[in-house]
C-alpha positions in Angstrom: 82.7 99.8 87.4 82.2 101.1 91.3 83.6 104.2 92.7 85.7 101.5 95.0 87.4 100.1 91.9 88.4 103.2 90.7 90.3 104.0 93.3 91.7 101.2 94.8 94.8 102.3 96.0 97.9 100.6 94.5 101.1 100.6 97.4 103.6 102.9 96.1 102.1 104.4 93.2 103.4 107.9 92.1 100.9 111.0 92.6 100.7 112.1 89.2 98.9 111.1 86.8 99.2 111.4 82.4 96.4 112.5 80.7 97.1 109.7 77.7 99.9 107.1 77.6 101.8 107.3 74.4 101.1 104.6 71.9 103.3 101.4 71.5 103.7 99.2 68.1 103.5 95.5 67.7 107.0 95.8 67.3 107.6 97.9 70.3 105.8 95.1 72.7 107.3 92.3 70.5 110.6 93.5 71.5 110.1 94.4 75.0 108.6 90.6 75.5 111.8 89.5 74.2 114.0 91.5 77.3 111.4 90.7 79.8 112.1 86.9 78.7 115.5 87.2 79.2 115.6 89.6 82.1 113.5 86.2 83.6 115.6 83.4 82.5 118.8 85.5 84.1 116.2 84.9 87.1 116.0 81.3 87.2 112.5 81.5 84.8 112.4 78.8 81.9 112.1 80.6 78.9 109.2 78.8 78.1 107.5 79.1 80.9 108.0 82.7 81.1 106.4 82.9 77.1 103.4 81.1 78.0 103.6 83.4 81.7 102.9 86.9 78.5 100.5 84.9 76.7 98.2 84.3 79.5 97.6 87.6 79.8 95.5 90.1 77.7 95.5 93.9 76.4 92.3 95.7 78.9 91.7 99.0 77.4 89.6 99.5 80.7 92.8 99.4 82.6 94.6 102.3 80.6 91.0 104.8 81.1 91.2 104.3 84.6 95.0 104.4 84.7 94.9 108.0 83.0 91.8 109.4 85.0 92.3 108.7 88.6 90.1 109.7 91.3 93.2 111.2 93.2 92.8 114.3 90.6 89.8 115.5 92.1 89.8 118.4 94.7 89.4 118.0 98.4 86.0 119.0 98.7 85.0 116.4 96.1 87.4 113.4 97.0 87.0 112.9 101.0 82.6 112.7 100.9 83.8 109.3 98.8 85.3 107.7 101.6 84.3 109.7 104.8 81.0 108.4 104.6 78.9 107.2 108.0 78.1 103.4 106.0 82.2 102.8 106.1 82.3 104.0 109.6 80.0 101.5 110.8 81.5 99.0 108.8 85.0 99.8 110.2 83.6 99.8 113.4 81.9 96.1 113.0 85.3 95.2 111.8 86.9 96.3 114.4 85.0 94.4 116.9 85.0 91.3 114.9 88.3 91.3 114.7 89.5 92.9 117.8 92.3 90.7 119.2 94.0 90.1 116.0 93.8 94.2 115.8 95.3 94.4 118.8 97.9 91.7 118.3 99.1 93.2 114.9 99.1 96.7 116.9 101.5 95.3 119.7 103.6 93.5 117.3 104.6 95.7 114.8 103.7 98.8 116.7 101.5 100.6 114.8 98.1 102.4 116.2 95.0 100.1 115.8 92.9 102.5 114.2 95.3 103.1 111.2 95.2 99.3 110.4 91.4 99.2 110.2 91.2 102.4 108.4 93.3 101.3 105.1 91.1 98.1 104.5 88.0 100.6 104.8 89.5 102.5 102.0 90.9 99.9 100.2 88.3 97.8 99.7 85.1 98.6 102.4 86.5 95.7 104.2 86.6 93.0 101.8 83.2 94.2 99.5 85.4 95.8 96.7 88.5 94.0 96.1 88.4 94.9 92.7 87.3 93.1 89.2 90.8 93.5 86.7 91.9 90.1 86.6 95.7 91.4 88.0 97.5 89.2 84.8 96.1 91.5 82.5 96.4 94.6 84.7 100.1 94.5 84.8 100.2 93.1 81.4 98.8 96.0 79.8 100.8 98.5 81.9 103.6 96.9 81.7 104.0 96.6 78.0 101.0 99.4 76.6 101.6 102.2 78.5 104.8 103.9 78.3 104.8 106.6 81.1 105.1 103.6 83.8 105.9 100.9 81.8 109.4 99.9 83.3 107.2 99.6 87.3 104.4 97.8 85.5 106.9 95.3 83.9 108.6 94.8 87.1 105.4 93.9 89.0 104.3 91.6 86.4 107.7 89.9 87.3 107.3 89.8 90.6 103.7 88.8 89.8 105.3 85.8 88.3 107.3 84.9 91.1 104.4 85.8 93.5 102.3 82.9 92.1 105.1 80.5 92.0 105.9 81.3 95.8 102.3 81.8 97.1 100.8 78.6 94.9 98.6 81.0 93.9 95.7 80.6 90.6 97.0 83.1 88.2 93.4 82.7 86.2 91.4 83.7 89.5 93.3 87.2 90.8 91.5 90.2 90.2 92.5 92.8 91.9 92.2 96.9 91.1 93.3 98.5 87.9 96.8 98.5 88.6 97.0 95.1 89.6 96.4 95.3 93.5 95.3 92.6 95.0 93.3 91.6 98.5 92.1 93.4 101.3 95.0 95.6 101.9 95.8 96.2 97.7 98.9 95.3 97.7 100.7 95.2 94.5 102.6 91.9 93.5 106.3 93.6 94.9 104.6 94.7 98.1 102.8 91.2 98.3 105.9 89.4 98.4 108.0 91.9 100.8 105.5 92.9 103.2 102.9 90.1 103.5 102.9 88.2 107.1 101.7 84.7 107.6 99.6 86.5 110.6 97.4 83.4 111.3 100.0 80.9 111.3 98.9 78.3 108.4 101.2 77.9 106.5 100.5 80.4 103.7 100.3 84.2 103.1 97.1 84.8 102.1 95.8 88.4 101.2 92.9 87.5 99.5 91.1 85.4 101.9 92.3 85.7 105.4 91.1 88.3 106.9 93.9 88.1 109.9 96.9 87.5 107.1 96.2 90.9 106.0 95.4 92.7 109.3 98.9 91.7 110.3 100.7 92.6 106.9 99.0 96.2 106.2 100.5 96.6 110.3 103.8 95.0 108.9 103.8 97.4 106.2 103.6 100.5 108.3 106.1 99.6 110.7 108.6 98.6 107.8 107.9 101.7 106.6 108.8 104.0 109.8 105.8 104.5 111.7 105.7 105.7 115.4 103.0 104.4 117.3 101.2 107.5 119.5 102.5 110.2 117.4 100.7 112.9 115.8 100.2 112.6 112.1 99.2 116.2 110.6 98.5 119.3 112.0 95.9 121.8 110.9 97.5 125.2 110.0 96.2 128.7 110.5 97.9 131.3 107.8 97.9 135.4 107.9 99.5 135.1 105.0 100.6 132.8 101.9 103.5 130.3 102.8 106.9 132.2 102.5 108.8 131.8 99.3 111.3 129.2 100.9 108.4 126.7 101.4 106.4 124.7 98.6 103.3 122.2 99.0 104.4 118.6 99.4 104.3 117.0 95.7 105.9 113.5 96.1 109.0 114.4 96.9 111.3 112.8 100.3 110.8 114.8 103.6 113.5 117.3 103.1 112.0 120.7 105.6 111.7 120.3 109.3 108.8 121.8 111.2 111.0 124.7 112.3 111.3 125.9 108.4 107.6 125.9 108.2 106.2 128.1 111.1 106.7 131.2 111.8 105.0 134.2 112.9 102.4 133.9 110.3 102.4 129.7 110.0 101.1 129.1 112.9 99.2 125.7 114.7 95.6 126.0 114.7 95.5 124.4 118.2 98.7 125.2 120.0 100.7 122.2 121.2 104.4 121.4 122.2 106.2 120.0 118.9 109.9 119.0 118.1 110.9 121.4 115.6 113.7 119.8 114.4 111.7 116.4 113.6 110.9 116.3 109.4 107.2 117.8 108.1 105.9 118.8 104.9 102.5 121.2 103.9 99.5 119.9 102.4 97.1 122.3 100.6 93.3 121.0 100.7 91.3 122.7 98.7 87.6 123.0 99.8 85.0 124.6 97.7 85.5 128.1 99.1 88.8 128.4 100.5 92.1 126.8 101.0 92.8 124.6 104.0 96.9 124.3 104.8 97.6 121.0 107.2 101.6 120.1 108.4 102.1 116.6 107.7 104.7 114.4 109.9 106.4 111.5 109.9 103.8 109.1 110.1 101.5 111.0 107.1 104.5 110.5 104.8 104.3 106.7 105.9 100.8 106.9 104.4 102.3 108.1 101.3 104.3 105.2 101.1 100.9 103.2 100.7 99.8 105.6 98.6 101.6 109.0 97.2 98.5 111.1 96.9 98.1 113.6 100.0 94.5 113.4 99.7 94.6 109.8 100.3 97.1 109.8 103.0 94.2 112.8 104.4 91.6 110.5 104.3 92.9 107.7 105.7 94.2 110.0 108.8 90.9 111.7 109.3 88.9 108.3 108.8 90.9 106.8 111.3 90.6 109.4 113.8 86.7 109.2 113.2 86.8 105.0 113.9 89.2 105.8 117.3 86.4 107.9 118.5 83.4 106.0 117.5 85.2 102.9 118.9 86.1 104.3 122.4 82.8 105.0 123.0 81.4 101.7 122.4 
């Protein structure tokens, strides 16, 4: 199993993790086929159909370690050398050429910055090298009906992974994908697959896992649909002379509910100064690097990154690697 597989990120997966998923009886799955068959058939699904749908897929125990022992858990100082490595810059930057006017396309169309688009598939997948080697049936299978704490979203993407394969013609026996069942060069899970994926190159077909321009256009689509503003900051580094008041907590999953004006204050201050809109939402990040604390204030467009991924060292990484590939690319 690579590093990349570990931590493939799956769209809209929460930032906690469970350090063991309680344990389920024969009976227990037994009966929870039975209401996923009939949840189904109240769908359109035969019955049958849907029964030989479960018995396609298979219990992975593999799925379940790497389920309870994310990557995500790590501190800052260990997470970011994963992905902020000089071999993915290049790589993004080959990309990028390669595929610079469908880049650019996707980035007028749906208005989101270039350098965002071409950072997730670097830390998805290295650009296509590590898509992942679960076969997704028995991803979702497994977390869907064997592990409790997220059982009822696992259940729902094996549904929609159902549908997905109808819709998309897609091999059911051939899809692997990461350990929680995401799937091409974007990772997107079944749900995300069939709401956000674009038919960018115009043949006919979605297709994540092979077209290279489908899923340029659809990680932009996915941005956009999720609120992103094109040329706007994304976090802010922040400078401390003292702990964060009382009235303010470290973002942990929750909606944007402060605004930049509850955050600074005489002893919150920018790092670099810089006209902001106060009023506009923000949340605080806490990095922790081997010696010290580092605070960032994250805006709109880094809680959009948490909608691809709900861990803030993710959304981090994905800001600062993109912000490496703008530069490296301008000067080229």
């Amino acid at each position: 199993m690579t590093l990349f597989t570990r931590i493939l990120a799956p769209l809209a997966l929460s930032l906690f993790s469970y350090s063991a998923a309680a344990t389920t009886t024969d009976a227990d799955v037994e009966a929870l086929k039975t209401e996923f068959i009939k949840a189904q058939s109240a769908k359109g699904f035969d019955a049958a159909e849907t029964a030989d749908f479960i018995k396609n897929a298979n219990y992975n125990q593999a799925v379940i370690d790497a389920m309870t022992k994310p990557w995500e858990a790590k501190p800052w100082h260990q997470y970011y050398p994963i992905f902020l490595t000089e071999k993915r810059l290049e790589a993004g930057l080959t990309f990028w050429k390669e595929h610079a006017k469908t880049i650019e396309r996707a980035s007028k169309e749906f208005n989101v910055d270039p350098q965002i688009i071409v950072a997730i598939i670097g830390i998805e997948t290295f650009y296509g090298g590590y898509m992942g080697n679960y076969p997704v049936k028995d991803a979702l299978y497994t977390l869907g009906f064997h592990y409790p704490p997220r059982a009822t979203f696992f259940r729902s993407e094996f549904a929609n992974l159902q549908s997905l394969v109808n819709e998309e013609h897609l091999d059911i026996n051939s899809l692997k994908g990461s350990y929680a069942g995401a799937m091409g060069f974007g990772q997107f899970i079944p749900s995300s697959y069939r709401h956000y994926a674009v038919d960018f190159d115009n043949d006919g077909s979605r297709d994540l896992l092979n077209s290279t321009t489908d899923a340029i256009g659809s990680v932009a689509n996915y941005f956009h649909q999720h609120g992103w503003q094109k040329n706007q900051p994304v976090t802010l580094q922040l400078t401390l002379s003292k702990d964060l008041p009382d009235t303010v907590k470290t973002w942990s999953g929750e909606k944007l509910h402060y605004k930049v004006a509850d955050i600074l204050s005489p002893n919150v201050v920018l790092t670099q100064s810089m006209d902001l809109d106060v009023s506009q939402p923000a949340l605080v990040v806490k990095l922790e690097q081997a010696d010290h604390d580092e605070y960032w204030l994250g805006l709109k467009n880094f809680y959009v990154i948490t909608r691809y991924n709900r861990s803030p060292l993710y959304a981090m990484a994905v800001y600062q690697f993109s912000q490496e590939l703008k530069k490296a690319y301008a000067t080229q």
